[in-house]
C-alpha positions as CSV (number, residue, x, y, z in Angstrom):
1,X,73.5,52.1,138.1
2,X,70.3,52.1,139.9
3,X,68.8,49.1,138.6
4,X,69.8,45.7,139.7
5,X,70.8,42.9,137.3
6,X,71.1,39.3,138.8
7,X,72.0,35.7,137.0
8,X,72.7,32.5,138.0
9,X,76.2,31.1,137.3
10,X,78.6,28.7,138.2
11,X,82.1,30.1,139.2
12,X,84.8,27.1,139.6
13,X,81.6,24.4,139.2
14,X,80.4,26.4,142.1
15,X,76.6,27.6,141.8
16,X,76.2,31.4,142.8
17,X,74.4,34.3,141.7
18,X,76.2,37.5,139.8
19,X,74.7,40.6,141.1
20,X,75.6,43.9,138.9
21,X,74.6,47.2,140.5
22,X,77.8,49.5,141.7
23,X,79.9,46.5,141.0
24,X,80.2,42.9,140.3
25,X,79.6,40.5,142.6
26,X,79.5,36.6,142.8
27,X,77.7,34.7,145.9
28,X,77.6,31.4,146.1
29,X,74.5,29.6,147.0
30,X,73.9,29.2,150.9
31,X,76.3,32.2,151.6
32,X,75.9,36.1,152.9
33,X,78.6,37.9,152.0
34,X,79.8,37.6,148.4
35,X,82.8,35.9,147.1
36,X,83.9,38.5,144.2
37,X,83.7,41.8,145.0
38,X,85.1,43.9,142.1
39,X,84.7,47.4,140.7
40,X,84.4,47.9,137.2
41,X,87.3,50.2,136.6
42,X,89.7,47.5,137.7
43,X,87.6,44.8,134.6
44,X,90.3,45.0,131.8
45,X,88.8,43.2,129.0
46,X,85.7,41.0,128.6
47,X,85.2,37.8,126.5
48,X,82.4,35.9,126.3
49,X,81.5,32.6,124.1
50,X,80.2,33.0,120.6
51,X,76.3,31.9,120.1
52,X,77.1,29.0,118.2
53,X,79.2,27.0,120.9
54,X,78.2,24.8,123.1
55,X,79.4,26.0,126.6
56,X,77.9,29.1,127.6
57,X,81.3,31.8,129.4
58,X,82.2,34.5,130.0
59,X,85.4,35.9,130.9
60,X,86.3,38.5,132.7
61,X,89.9,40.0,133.4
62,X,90.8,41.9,136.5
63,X,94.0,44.0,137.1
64,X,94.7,43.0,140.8
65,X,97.4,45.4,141.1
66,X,98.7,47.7,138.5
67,X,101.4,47.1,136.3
68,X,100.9,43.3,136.7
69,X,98.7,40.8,134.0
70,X,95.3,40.7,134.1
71,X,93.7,37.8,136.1
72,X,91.1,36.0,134.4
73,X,87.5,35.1,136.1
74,X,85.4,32.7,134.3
75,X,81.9,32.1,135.2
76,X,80.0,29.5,133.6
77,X,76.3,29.3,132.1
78,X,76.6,25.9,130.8
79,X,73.4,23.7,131.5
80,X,71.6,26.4,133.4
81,X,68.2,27.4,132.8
82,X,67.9,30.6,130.3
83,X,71.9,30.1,130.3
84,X,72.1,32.3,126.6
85,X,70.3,35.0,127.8
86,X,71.2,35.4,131.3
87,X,75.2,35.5,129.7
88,X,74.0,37.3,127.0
89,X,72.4,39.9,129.5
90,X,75.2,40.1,132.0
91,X,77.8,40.9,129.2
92,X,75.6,43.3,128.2
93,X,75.5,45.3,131.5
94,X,79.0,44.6,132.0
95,X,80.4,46.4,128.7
96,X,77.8,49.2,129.6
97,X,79.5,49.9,132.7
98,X,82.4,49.6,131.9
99,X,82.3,51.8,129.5
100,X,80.7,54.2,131.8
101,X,83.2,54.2,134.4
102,X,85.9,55.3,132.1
103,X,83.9,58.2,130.6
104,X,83.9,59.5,134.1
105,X,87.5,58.9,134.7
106,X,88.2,60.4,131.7
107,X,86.4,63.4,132.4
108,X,87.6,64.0,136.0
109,X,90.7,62.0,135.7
110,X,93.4,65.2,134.6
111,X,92.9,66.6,138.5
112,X,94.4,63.7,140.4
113,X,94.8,66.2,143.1
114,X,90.8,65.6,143.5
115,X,91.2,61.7,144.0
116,X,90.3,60.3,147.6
117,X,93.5,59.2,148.7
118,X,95.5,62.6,148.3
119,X,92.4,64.9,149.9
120,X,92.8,62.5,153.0
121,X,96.6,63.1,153.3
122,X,96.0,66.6,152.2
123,X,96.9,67.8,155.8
124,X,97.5,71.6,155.1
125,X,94.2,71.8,153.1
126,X,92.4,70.3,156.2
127,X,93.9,72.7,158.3
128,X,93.5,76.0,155.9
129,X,89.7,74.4,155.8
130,X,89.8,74.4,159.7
131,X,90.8,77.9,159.7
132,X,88.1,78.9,157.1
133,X,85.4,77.3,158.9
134,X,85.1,77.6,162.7
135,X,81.8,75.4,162.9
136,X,83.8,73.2,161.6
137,X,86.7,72.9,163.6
138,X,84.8,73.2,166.8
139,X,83.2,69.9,165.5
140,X,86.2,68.6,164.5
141,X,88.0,69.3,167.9
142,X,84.9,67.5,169.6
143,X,84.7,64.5,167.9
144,X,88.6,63.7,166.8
145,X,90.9,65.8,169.5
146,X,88.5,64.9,172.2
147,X,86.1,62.0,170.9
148,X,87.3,58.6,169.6
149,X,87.4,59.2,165.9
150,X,90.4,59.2,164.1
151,X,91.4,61.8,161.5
152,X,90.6,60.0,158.4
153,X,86.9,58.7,159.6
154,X,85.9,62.1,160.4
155,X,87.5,63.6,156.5
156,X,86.1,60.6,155.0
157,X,82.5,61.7,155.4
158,X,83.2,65.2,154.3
159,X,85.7,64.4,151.3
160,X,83.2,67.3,149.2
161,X,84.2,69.9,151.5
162,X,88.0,69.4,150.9
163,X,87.3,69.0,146.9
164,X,84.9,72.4,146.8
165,X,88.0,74.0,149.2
166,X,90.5,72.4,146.8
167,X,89.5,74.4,144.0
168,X,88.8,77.5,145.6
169,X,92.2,78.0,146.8
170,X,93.7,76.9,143.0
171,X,91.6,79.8,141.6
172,X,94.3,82.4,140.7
173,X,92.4,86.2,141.2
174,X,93.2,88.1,137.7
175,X,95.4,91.1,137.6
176,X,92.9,94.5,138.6
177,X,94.4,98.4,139.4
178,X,95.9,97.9,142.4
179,X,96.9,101.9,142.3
180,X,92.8,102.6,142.6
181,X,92.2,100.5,145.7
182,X,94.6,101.7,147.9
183,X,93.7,104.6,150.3
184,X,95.8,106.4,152.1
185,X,94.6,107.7,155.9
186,X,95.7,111.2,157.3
187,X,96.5,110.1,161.4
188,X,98.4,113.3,163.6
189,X,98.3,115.5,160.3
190,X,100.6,112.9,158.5
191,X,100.1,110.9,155.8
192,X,100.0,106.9,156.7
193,X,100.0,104.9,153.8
194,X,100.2,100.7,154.0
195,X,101.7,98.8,151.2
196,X,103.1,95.8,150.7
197,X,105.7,94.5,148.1
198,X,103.7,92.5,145.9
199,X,101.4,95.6,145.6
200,X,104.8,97.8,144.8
201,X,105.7,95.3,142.4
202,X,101.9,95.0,140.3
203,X,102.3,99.1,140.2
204,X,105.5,99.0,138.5
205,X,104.0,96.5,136.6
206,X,100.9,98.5,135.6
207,X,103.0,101.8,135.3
208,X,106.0,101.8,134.0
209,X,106.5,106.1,134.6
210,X,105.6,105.1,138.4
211,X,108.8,102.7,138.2
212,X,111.3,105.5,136.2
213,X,110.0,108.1,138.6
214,X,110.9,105.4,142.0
215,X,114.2,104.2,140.3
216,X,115.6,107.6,139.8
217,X,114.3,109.7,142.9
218,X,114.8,106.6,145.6
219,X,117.4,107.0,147.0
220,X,118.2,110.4,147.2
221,X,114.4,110.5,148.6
222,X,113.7,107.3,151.4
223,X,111.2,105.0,150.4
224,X,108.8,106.2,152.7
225,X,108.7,109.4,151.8
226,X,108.9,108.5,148.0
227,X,105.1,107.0,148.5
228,X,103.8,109.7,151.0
229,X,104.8,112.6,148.1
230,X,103.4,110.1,145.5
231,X,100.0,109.3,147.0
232,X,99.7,113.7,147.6
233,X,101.2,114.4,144.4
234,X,99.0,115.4,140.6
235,X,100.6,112.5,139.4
236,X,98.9,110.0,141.6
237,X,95.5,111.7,140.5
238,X,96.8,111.2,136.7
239,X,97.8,107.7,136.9
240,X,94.6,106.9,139.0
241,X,92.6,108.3,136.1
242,X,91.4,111.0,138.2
243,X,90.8,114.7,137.2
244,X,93.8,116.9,138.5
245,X,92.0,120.6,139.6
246,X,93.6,124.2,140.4
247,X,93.2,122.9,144.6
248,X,95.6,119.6,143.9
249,X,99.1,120.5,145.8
250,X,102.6,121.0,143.9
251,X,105.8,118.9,144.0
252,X,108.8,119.7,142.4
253,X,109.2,116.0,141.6
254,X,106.0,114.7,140.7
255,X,105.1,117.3,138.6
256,X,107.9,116.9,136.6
257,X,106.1,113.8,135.0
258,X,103.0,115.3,134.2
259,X,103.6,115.9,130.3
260,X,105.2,112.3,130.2
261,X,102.5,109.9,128.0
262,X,102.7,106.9,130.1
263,X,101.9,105.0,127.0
264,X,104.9,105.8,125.0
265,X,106.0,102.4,125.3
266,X,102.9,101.1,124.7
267,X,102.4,97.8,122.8
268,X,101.3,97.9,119.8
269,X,98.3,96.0,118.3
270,X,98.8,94.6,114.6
271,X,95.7,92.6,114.2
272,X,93.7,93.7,111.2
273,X,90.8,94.8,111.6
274,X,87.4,94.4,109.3
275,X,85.9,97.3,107.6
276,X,82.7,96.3,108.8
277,X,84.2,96.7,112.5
278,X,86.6,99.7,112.2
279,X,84.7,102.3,113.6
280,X,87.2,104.5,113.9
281,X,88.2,104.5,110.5
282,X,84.7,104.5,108.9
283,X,84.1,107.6,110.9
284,X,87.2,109.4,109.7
285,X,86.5,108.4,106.2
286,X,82.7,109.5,106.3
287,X,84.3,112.6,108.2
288,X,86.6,113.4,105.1
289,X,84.5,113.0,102.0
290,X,81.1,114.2,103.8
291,X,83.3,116.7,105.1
292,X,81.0,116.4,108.1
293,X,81.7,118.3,111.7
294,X,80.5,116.9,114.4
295,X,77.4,118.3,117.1
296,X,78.9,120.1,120.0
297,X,77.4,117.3,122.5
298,X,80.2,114.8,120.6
299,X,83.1,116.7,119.9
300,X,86.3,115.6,122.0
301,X,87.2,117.5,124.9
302,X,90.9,117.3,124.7
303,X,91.0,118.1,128.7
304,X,89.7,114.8,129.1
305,X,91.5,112.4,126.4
306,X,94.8,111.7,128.6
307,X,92.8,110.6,131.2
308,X,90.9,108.5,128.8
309,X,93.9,107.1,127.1
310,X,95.3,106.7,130.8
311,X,92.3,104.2,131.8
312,X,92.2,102.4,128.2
313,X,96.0,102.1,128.1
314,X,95.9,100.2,131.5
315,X,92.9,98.2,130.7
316,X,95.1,97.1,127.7
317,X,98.0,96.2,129.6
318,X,95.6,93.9,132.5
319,X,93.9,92.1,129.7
320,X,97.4,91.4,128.4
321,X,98.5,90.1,131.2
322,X,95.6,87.5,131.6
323,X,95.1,86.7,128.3
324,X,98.0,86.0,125.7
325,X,97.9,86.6,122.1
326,X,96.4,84.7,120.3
327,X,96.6,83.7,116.1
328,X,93.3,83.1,114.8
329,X,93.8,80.0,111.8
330,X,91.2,81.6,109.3
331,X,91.8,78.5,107.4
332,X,90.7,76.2,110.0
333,X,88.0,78.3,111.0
334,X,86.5,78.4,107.1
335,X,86.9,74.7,107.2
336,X,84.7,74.0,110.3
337,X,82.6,76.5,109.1
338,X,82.1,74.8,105.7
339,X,82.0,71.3,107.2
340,X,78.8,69.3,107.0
341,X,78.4,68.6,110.8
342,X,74.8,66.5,109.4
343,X,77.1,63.7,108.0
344,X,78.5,63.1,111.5
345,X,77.8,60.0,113.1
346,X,75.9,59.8,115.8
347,X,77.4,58.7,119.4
348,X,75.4,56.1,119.9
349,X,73.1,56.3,123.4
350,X,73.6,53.9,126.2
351,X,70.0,53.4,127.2
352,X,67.7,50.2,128.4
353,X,64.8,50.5,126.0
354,X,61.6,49.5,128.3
355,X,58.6,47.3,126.5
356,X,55.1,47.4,128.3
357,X,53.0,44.8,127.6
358,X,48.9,45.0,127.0
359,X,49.5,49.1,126.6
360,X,45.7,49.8,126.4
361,X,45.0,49.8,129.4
362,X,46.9,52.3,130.5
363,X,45.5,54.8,127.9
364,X,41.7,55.7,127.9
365,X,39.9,54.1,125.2
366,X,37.3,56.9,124.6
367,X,34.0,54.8,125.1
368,X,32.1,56.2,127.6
369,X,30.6,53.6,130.4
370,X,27.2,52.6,130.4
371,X,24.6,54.4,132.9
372,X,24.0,50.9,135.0
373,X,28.1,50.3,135.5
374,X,27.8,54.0,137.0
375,X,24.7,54.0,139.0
376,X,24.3,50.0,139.4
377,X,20.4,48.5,140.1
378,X,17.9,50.8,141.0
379,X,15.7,50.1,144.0
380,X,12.4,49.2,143.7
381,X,9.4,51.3,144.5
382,X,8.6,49.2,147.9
383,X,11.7,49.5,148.8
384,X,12.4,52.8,148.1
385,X,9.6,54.2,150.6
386,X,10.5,51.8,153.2
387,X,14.0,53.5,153.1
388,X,12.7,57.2,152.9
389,X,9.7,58.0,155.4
390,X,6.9,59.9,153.7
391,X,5.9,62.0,156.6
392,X,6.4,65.9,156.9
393,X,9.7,67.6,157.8
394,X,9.6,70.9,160.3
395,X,12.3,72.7,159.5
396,X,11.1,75.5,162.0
397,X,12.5,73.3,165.0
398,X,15.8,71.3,165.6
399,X,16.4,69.0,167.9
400,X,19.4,69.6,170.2
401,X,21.8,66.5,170.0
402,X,24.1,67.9,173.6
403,X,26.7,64.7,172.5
404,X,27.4,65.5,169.4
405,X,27.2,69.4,170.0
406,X,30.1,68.8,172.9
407,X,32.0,66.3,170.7
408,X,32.8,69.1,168.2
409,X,33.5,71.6,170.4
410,X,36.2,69.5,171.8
411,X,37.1,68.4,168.5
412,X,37.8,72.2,167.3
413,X,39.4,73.0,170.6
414,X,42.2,69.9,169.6
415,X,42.5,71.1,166.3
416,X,43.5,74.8,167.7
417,X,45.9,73.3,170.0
418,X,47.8,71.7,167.6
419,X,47.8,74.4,165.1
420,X,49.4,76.2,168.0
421,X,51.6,73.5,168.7
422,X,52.7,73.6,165.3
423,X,53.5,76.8,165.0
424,X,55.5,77.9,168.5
425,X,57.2,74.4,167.6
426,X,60.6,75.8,165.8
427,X,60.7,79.1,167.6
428,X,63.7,79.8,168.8
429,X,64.2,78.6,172.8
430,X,64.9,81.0,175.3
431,X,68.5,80.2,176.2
432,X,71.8,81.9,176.8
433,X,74.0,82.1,173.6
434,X,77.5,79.6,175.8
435,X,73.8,77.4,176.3
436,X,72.8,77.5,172.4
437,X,76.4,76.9,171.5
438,X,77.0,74.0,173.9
439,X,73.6,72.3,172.8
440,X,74.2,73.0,168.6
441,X,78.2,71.2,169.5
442,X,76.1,68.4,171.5
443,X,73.9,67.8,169.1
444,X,76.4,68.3,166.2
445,X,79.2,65.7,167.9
446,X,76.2,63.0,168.3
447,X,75.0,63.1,165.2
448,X,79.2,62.6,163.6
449,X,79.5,59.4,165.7
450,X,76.2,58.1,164.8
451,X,77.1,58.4,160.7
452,X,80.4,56.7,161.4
453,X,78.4,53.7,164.0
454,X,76.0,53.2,161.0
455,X,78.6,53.2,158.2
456,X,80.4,51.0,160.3
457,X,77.2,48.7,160.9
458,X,76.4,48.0,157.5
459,X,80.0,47.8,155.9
460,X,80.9,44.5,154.7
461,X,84.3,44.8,156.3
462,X,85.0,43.1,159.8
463,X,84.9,46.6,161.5
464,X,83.7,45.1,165.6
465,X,86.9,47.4,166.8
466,X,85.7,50.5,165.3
467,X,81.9,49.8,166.6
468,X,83.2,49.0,170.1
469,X,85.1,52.5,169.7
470,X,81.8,54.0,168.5
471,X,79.5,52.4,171.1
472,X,81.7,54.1,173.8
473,X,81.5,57.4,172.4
474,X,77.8,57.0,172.0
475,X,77.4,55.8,175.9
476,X,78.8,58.8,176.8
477,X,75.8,60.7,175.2
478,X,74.2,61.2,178.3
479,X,76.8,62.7,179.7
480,X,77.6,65.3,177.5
481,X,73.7,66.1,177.6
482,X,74.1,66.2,181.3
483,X,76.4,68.7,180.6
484,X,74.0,71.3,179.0
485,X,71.2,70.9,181.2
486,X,74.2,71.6,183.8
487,X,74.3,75.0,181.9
488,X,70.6,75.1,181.3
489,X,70.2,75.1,185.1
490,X,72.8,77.4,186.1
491,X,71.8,80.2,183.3
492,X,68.0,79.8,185.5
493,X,66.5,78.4,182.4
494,X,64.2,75.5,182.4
495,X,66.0,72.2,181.8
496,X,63.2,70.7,179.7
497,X,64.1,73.3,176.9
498,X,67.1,71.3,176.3
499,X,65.8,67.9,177.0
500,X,63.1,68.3,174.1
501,X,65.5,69.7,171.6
502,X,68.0,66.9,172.4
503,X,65.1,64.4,172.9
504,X,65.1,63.0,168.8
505,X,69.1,62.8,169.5
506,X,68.7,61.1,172.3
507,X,66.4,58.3,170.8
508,X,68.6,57.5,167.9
509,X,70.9,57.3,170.1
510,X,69.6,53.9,172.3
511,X,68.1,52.8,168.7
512,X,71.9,52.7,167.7
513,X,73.1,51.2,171.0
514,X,70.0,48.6,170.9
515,X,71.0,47.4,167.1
516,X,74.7,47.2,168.5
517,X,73.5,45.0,171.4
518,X,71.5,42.8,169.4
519,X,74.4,42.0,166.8
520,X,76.8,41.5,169.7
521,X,73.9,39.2,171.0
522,X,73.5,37.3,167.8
523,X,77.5,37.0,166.9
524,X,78.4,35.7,170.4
């Protein structure tokens, strides 16, 4: 929720105010740091007074833990200024986001592989995200194995990362010809082919002649020599879909299976199809009564159809594979198609309708303004000659104002210097790469421990341990900086390269450390 809704109310006949944002809070009168502190997806049920009672509640249940009761909170509007309205109001924004809440956990609530808690314990997909992203892990070997975060303060700021990598890695890849992407390498005048056993097993998936041809041949033949007169052999060609010429090589073996259909055992397909879409028989039956032969250009070269039927036939065989059969309900489908979706009822919309008061004047009312609003009093004619001279301008001779002239020379000469400024300002510094590297993981490392100082800061949990942590990883700033220029020096580059790229770092730094002083100040 982005807008704020606040009401006064009494909570055990104490007076507080109920702030509704990202959740419910109650904070009595006098007091900083709220009382009730509550998300709306733990709010069970609401129940509020009817409009024709006399005390003004609303009650609110809370599941503290699950599996137990709900725990009833009853503030109280009794007596109180506007007391209707303001419980009228709250319930209001209550219901709506409650309501919101669980749309959202309903829509992302069937991963709970996705939820906070598991990505954080998630150790093998930190580690394959490690592996994946080597920015990453120098950042993360920085900051955690070397710095004084802990493992779940630097995962907690990058819980995204873990959700994106989460559902990368569940993606299953869909079945493709394995056969056509492997390429055998000649090395020493022999054949070296590299295969591994799920890609034997998808090929005697995808071809079931590959398999009778392996299972009867190996043994006598070794496995390795099986493949290397495979991957030589016509029928390799054939099964790849390629065209088989007078130059391919004879085996004995292989060729055998060159007149075996490979779709013999092919599935067949009993789904009726429409007229309208039967292409293949509307063209045989136009062919038969027309008695119609067809142009040269789109005959059927009979050379080519095995290889044709080849590709389609394993085509087939990968789509079924990926997507099962399925029965279409014709019934169903006439029904939905018949149904009257304009009788639906409408989902009603969860909106704040927003009333602006005395609208004219934000619209133009189309009456132009009268000349004196515009131009205001005209001077009068004494006046007006005491303010302009009536004697004759030369405009043959100009007098030579030497102030004014220098003033905007130097004015123009400022104006190119920072344009210059401007634009050699993100060119890229003259430094060694083990320089750029070290100053990027510098700057990178800062910047980590400053998010978690400031979530720290302003988190409404007692979190001094983790600052004081914090605070000593940020002192040591200086010295990892010192390190660089260390480099900077040693590489014969100038030092001031570094300290002006680290110099914005380096002054959020002491703004950080001066804040943290200050609250240790105030607090003790």
């Amino acid at each position: 929720m982005s807008d704020v809704v606040e009401a006064v109310a009494l909570f055990k006949k104490k007076k507080g105010v109920i702030t509704i944002r990202d959740r419910l809070k109650w904070t009595e009168v006098g007091q900083t740091q709220p009382a009730i502190d509550i998300s709306f997806d733990s709010i069970a049920n609401l129940q509020t007074t009817p409009a024709t009672s006399a005390k003004i509640m609303i009650r609110v249940f809370i599941v503290v833990k699950e599996g137990t009761e709900p725990k009833p909170l009853v503030f109280n509007f009794t007596n109180l200024p506007n007391g209707r309205e303001h419980c009228d109001t709250i319930t209001t924004e209550l219901q709506k986001a409650v309501t919101r809440q669980r749309d959202v956990q309903q829509a992302g609530g069937s991963a709970p592989e996705g939820t906070k808690l598991r990505l954080e314990e998630d150790i093998d997909l930190q580690e394959s995200l490690l592996t994946k992203n080597p920015e990453l892990l120098q950042t993360f070997k920085e900051v955690v194995m070397k710095g004084h975060l802990t493992n779940e303060q630097f995962w907690s700021t990058r819980l995204h990362l873990l959700r994106a990598h989460a559902v990368e890695k569940a993606q299953q890849r869909g079945p493709y010809n394995v056969l056509a992407t492997i390429k055998p390498k000649t090395v020493d005048n022999q054949l070296k082919v590299s295969l591994t056993r799920p890609q034997i097993h998808d090929m005697f998936d995808q071809h079931p002649l590959l398999k009778l041809v392996y299972d009867k041949h190996v043994p006598p033949l070794t496995e390795g020599e099986f493949w290397s007169r495979f991957f030589l052999s016509k029928l390799c060609k054939k099964l790849r879909g390629d065209r088989i010429t007078a130059m391919d090589a004879s085996d004995d073996i292989m060729d055998q299976y060159l007149k075996v259909d490979p779709l013999e055992n092919k599935v067949t397909n009993d789904i009726a199809v429409s007229h309208v879409l039967d292409i293949e028989g509307n063209d045989q039956n136009a062919n038969y009564v027309a008695q119609l032969v067809p142009d040269v250009t789109m005959r059927v070269d009979s050379s080519t159809v095995p290889l044709m039927r080849n590709i389609n036939g394993l085509s087939q065989r990968l789509l079924q594979k990926s997507i099962s059969k399925r029965v279409i309900d014709t019934e169903n489908q006439y029904l939905e198609e018949s149904s009257l979706h304009d009788l639906a009822e409408d989902v009603p919309k969860t909106q704040s309708l927003l009333k602006i008061e005395d609208q004219n004047r934000f619209f133009e009312t189309g009456i132009a303004p009268k000349r004196e609003e515009i131009q205001g009093s005209l001077p009068s004619l004494e006046e007006a000659k005491r303010i302009f001279p009536t004697g004759k301008f030369e405009l043959y001779t100009v007098p030579r104002d030497d102030k004014a002239l220098s003033e905007a020379a130097m004015n123009i000469t400022i104006a190119l210097r920072k344009k210059i400024e401007f634009r050699t300002q993100g060119a890229e510094p003259d430094l060694p790469k083990n320089v750029k590297d070290e100053m990027v993981m510098c700057h990178a490392a800062t910047v980590e421990f400053l998010h978690q100082f400031w979530l720290a800061y302003y988190s409404e949990k007692d979190s001094k341990e983790e600052m004081s942590s914090l605070a000593q990883a940020l002192q040591k700033t200086n010295a990892r900086m010192g390190t660089v220029l260390k480099m900077a020096i040693d590489a014969g580059k100038d030092p001031n390269i570094v300290r002006q790229a680290l110099s914005s770092t380096n002054e959020s730094v002491k703004h950080a450390l001066a804040c943290y002083q200050s609250r240790l100040q105030n607090s003790g």
